[in-house]
DOPA-443402 format. One line per 8 residues: number of its first residue (from 1); for each residue x, y, z of N, C-alpha, C. Coordinates in steps of 0.2 Angstrom, whole numbers, m for minus. Layout:
<rs>
NUM) X:Y:Z:X:Y:Z:X:Y:Z ~ ... $
</rs>
This chain:
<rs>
1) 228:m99:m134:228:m98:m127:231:m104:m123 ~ 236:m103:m118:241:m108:m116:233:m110:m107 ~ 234:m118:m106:232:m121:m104:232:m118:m96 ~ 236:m115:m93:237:m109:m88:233:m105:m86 ~ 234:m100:m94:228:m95:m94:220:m96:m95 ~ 222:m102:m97:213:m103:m97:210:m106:m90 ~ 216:m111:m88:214:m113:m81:212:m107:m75 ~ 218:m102:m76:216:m94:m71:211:m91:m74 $
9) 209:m91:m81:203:m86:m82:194:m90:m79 ~ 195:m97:m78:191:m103:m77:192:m101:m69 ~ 195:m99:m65:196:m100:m58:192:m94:m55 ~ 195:m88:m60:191:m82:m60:184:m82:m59 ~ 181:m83:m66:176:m82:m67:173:m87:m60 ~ 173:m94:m59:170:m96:m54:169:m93:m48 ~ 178:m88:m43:175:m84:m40:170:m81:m40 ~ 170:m79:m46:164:m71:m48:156:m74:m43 $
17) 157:m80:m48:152:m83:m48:148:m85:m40 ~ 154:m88:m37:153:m90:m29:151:m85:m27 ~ 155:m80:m25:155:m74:m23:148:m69:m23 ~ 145:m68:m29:138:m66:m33:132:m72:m30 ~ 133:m77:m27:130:m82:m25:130:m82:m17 ~ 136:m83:m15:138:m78:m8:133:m73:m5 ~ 134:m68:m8:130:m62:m8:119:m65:m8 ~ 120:m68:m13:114:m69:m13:110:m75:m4 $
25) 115:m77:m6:113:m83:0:113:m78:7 ~ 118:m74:7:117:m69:14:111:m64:15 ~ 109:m63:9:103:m59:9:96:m64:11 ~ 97:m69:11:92:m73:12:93:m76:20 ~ 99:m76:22:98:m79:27:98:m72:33 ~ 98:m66:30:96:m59:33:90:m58:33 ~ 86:m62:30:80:m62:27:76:m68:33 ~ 79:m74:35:77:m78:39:72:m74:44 $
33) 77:m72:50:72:m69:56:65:m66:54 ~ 67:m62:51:61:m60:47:56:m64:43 ~ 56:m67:41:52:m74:39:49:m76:45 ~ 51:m78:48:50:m81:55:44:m76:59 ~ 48:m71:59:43:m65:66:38:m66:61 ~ 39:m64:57:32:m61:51:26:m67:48 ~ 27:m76:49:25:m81:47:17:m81:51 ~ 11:m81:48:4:m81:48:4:m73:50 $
41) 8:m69:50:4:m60:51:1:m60:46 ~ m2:m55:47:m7:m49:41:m2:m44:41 ~ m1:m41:34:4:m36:32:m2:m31:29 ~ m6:m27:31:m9:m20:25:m4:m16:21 ~ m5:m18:16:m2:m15:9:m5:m9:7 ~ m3:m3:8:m10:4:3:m4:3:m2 ~ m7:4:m7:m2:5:m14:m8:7:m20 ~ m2:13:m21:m2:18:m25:2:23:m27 $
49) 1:27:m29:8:35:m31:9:28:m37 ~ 15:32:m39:22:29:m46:21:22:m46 ~ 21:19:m40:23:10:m40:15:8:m46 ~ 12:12:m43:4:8:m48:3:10:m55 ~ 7:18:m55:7:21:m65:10:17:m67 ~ 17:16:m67:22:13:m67:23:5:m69 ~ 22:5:m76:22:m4:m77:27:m8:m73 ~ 35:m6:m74:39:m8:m72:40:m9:m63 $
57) 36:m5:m61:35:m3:m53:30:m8:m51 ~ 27:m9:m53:17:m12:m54:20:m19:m54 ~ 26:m23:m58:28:m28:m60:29:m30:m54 ~ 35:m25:m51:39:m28:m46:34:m29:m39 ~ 33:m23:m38:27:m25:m32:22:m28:m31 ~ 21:m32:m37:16:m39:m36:21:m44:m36 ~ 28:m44:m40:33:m49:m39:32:m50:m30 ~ 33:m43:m26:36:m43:m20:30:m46:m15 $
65) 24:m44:m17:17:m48:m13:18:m57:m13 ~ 19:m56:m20:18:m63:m21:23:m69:m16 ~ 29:m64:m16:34:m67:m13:31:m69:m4 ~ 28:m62:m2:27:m64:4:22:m68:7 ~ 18:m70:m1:12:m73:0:14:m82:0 ~ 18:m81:m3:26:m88:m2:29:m91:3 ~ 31:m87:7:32:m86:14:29:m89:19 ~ 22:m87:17:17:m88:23:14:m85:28 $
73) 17:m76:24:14:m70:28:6:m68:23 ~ 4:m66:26:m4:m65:24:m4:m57:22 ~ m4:m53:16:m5:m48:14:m11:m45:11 ~ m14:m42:14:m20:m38:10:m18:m31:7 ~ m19:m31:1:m21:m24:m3:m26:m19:m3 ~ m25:m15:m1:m28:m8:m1:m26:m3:m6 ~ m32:m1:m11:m30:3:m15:m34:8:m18 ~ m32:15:m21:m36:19:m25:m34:17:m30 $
81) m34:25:m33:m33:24:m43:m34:33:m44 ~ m33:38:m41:m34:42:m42:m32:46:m50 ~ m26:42:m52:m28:46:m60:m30:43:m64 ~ m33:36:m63:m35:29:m67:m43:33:m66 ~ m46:36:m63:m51:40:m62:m54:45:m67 ~ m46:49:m65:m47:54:m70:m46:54:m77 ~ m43:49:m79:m41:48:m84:m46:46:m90 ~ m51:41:m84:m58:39:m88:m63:45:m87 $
89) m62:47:m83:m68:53:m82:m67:58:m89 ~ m61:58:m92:m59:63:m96:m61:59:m104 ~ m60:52:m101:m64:47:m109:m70:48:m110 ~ m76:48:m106:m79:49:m104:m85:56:m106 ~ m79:61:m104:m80:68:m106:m83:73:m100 ~ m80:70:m94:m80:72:m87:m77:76:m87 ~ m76:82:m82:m69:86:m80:m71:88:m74 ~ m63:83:m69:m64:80:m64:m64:89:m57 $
97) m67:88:m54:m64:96:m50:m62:95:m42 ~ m58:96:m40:m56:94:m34:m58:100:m28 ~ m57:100:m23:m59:104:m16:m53:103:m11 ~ m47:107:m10:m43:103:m5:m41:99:m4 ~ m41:96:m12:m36:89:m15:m41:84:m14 ~ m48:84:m12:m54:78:m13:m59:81:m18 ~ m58:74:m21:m63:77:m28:m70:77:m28 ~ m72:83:m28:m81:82:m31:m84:77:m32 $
105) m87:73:m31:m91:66:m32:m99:66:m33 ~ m99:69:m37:m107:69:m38:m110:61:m44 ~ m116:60:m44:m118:54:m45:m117:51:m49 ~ m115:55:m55:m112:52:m61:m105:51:m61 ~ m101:55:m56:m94:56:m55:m92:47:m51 ~ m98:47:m49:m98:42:m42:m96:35:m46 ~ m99:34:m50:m101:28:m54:m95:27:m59 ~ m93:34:m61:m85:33:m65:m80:31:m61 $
113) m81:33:m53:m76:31:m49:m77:21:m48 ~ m82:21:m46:m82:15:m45:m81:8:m51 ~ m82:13:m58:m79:8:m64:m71:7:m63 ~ m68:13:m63:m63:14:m62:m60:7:m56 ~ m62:10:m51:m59:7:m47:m60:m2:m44 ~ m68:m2:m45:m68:m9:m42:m68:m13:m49 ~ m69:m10:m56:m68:m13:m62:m61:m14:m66 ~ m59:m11:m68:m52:m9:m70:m47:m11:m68 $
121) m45:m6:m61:m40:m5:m58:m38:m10:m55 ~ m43:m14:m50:m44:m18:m45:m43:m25:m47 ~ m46:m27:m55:m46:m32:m60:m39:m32:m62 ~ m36:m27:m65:m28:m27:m67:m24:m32:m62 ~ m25:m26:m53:m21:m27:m51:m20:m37:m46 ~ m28:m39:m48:m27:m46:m46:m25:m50:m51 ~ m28:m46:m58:m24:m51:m64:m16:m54:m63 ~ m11:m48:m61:m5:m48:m59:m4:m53:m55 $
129) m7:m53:m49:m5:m56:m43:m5:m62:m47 ~ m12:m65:m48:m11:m72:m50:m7:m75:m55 ~ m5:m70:m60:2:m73:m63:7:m74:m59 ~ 9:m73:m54:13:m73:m51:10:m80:m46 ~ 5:m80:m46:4:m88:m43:1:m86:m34 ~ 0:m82:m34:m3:m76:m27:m12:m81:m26 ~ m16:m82:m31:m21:m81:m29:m25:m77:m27 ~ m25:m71:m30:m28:m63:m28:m37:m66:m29 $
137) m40:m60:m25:m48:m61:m24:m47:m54:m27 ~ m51:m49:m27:m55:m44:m31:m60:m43:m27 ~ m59:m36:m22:m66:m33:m15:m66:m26:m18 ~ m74:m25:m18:m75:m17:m14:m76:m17:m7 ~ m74:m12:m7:m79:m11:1:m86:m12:1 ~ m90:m14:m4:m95:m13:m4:m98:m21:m2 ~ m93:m28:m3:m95:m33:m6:m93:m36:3 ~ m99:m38:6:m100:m40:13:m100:m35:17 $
145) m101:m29:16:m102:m22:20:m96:m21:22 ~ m90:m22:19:m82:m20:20:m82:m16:25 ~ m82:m12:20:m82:m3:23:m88:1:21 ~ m91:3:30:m95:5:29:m94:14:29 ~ m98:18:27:m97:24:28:m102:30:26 ~ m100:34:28:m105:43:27:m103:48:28 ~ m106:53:24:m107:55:18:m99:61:23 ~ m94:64:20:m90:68:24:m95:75:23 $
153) m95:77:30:m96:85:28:m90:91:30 ~ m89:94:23:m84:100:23:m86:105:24 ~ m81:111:25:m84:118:27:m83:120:20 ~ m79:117:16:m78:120:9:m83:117:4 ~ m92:116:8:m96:117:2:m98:105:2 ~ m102:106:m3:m105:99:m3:m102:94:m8 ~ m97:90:m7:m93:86:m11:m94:78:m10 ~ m102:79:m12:m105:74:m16:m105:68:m12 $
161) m104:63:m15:m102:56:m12:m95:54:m11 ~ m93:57:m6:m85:56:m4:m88:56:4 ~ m84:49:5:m87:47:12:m79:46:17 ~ m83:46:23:m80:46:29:m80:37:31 ~ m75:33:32:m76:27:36:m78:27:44 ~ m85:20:44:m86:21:50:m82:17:53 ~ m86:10:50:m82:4:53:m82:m1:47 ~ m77:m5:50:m75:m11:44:m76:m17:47 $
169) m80:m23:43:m82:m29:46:m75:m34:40 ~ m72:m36:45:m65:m39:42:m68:m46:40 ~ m73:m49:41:m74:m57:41:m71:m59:36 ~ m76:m56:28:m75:m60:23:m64:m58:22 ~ m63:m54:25:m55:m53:20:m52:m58:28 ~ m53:m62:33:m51:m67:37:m52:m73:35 ~ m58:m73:30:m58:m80:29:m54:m82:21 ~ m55:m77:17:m51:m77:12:m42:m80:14 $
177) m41:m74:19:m33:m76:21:m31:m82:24 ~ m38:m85:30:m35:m91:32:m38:m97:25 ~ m39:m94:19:m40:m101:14:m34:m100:9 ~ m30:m95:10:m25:m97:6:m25:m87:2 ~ m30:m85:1:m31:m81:m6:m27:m74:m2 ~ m27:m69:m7:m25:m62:m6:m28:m58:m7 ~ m33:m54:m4:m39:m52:m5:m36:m42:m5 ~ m38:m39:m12:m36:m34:m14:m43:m29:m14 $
185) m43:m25:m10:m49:m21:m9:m48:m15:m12 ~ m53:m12:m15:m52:m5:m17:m55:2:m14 ~ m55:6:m14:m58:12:m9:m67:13:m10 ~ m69:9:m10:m76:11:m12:m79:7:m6 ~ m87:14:m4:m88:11:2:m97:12:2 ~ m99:7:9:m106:7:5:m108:11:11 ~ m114:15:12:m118:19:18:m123:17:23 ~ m126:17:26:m130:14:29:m137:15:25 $
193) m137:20:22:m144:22:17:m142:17:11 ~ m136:14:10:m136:10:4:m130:15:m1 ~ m132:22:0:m128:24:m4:m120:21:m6 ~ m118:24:m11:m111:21:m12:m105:28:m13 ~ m99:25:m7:m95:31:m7:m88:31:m9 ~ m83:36:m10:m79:36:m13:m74:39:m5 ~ m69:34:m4:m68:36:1:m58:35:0 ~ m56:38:6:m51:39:3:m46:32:6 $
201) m40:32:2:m38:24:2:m33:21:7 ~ m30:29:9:m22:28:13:m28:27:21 ~ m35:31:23:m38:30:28:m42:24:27 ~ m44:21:23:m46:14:21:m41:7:23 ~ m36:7:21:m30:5:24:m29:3:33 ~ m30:9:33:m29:13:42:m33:10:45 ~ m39:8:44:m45:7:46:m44:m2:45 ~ m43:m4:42:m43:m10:37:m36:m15:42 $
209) m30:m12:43:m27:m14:48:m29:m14:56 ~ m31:m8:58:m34:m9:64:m38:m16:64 ~ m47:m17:61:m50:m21:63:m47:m25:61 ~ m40:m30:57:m39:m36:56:m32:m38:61 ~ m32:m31:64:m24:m35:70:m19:m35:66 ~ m19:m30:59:m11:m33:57:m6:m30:62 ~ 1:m37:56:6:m32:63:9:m27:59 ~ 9:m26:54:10:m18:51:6:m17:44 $
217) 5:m9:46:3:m4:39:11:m3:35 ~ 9:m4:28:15:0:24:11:4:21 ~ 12:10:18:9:14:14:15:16:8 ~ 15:13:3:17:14:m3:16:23:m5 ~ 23:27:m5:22:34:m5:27:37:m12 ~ 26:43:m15:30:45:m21:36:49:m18 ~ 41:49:m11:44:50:m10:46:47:m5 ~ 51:49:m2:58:46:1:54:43:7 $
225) 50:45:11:46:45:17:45:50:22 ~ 43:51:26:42:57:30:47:62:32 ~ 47:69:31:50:75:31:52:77:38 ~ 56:81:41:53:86:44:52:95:42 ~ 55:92:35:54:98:32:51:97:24 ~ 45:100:24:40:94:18:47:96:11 ~ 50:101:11:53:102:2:59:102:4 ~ 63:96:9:67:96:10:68:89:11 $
233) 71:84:4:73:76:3:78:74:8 ~ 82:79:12:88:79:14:85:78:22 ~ 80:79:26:76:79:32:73:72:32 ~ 73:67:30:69:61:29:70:59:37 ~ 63:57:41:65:54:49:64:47:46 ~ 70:45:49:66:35:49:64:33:53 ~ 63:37:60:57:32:64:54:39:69 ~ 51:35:71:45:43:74:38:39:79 $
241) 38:41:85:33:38:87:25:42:87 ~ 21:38:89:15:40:87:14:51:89 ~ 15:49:96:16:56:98:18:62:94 ~ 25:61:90:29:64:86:23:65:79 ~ 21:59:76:17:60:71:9:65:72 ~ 6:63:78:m1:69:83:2:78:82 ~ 10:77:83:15:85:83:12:87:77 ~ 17:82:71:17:84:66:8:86:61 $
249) 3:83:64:m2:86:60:m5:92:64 ~ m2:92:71:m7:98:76:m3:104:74 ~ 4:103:71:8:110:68:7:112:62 ~ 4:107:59:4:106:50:10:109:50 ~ 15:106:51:23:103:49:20:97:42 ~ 15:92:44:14:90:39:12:89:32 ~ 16:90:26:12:94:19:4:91:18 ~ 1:91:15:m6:92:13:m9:87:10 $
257) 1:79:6:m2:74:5:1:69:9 ~ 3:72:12:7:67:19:1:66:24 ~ m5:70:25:m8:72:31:m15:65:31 ~ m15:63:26:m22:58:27:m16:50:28 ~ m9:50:27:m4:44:27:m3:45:35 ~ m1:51:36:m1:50:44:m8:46:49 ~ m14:52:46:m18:51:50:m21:42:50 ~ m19:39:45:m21:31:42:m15:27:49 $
265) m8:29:49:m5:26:52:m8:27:59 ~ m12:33:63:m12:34:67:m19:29:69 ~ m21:29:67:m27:24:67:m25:16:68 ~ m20:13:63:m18:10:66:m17:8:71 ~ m12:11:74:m7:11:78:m12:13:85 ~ m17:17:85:m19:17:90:m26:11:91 ~ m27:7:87:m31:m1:88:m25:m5:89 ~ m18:m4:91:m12:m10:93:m11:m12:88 $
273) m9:m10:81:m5:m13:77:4:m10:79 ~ 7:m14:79:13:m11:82:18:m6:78 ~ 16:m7:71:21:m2:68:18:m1:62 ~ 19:6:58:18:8:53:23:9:49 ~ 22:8:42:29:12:38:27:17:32 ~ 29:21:32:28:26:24:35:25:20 ~ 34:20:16:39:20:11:39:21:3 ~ 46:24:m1:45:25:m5:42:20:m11 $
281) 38:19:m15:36:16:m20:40:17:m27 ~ 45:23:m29:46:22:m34:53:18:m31 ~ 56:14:m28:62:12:m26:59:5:m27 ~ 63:1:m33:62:m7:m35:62:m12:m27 ~ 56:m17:m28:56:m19:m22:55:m16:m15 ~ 53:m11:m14:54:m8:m8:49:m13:m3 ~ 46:m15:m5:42:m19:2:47:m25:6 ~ 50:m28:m1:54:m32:0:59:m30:6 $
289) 63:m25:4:68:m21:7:67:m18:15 ~ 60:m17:15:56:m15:21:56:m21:26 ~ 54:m24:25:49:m32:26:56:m37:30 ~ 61:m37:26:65:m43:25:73:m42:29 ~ 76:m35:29:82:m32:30:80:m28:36 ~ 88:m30:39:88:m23:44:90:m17:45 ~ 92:m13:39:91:m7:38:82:m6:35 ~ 77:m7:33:72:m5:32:73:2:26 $
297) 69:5:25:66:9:19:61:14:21 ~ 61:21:22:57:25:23:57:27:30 ~ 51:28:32:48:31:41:43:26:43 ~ 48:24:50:43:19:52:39:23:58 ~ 35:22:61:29:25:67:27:19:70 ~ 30:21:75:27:15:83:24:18:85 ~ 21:16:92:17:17:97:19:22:101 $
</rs>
């Protein structure tokens, strides 16, 4: 190879190389502003769906935490584990029974819930963070009266210990974020008789952002984001304000697992948090993508 073409193949490759570095460097400094608005906020994170089964998803979205924990924004976790549940209930030799997509919770279902969730799932998901160098804490709702709640009553009959949130005492997840940690709650809640409830996680979230003033709810979802036509991928709204989402639950335009994501952002948003988002979680990074660029990611809900 004459000394020409290797100088031009040498000349190449570096373009490539600038160029691929270029790119990276723009994405960062598109990234700036947002750094900026978002530095000492509280971000509420609900996650779950694909991102949490999904090793390779579960990696990235504590990559993505960790990142904004780097930054200087302040994020809390909010999570269930509904097949982590079932899955043990089945080890177990439970057989789990639902009601209008809320599961039976009877006493011993209770305690498998709360293995699950405040042991297991809750433990995995801090172990991650701290690899990543996050500092994760490890919450139930039960641990400083989080979340307190009672008992929900259905017309479909009596389904056990699944509870309604009344109210949430933020202190301990305020003092954690102003020491640095990333405090990871999981859905489990405690009653005023002591009892302990299994309460749902996207309205744990909901509730969770209102008493702490963030400036946004994200809700980690298994599809694109909100519909105006639930079986229809090609209807995706990306922004919607509070009123529009009140529409969509008083038409049940809403499908059946969109309806407790809506009614979480709605809570927010009506305690002043200024924006909600439903975004997809099986999309690599999507917090990041959400959080950091001005195109965003899913359906956002304002005020």
């Amino acid at each position: 190879m004459g000394s020409n073409e290797q100088t031009e193949r040498r000349v190449m490759s570096d373009d490539r190389g600038i160029g691929s570095a270029a790119a990276r460097a723009a994405t960062l400094v598109e990234a700036l502003p947002y750094i900026r608005q978002f530095y000492g906020r509280t971000l509420v994170i609900k996650y779950g769906g694909n991102a949490m089964t999904s090793e390779a998803l579960k990696a990235m979205v504590m990559q993505d935490v960790a990142l904004l924990h780097y930054v200087g924004i302040r994020p809390i976790l909010v999570h269930g584990g509904g097949p982590e549940i079932s899955n043990l209930m089945g080890r177990l030799g439970h057989e789990p029974t639902f009601v209008r997509g809320l599961r039976v919770t009877d006493a011993p279902t209770m305690e498998i819930v709360e293995m699950a969730l405040a042991g297991k799932t809750n433990k995995g998901i801090v172990a991650l963070l701290n690899a990543h160098g996050a500092r994760a804490v490890g919450l139930s709702g039960k641990d400083a009266n989080l979340l307190m709640a009672r008992k929900l009553q259905s017309d479909d009959g009596d389904l056990g210990f699944v509870g309604e949130i009344t109210r949430v005492q933020p202190d301990l997840l305020r003092l954690l974020a102003d020491q640095g940690y990333v405090p990871v709650l999981c859905s489990v809640a405690i009653g005023d008789d002591g009892a302990t409830y299994n309460v749902n996680a996207d309205h744990a979230a909901g509730a969770v952002a209102a008493a702490v003033g963030a400036e946004k709810l994200i809700l980690l979802t298994d599809i694109e984001g909100l519909r105006s036509r639930a079986d229809d991928p090609d209807s995706l709204i990306s922004e919607m304000d509070a009123d529009g989402a009140r529409g969509m639950l008083a038409s049940g335009a809403a499908d059946r697992g969109m309806i407790p994501k809506l009614e979480a952002c709605l809570m927010a948003l009506e305690a002043g948090v200024p924006r909600a988002h439903l975004i997809d979680g099986r999309v690599p990074h999507a917090l990041l993508i959400e959080v950091f660029t001005d195109s965003g990611i899913g359906t956002m809900i304002g005020p």
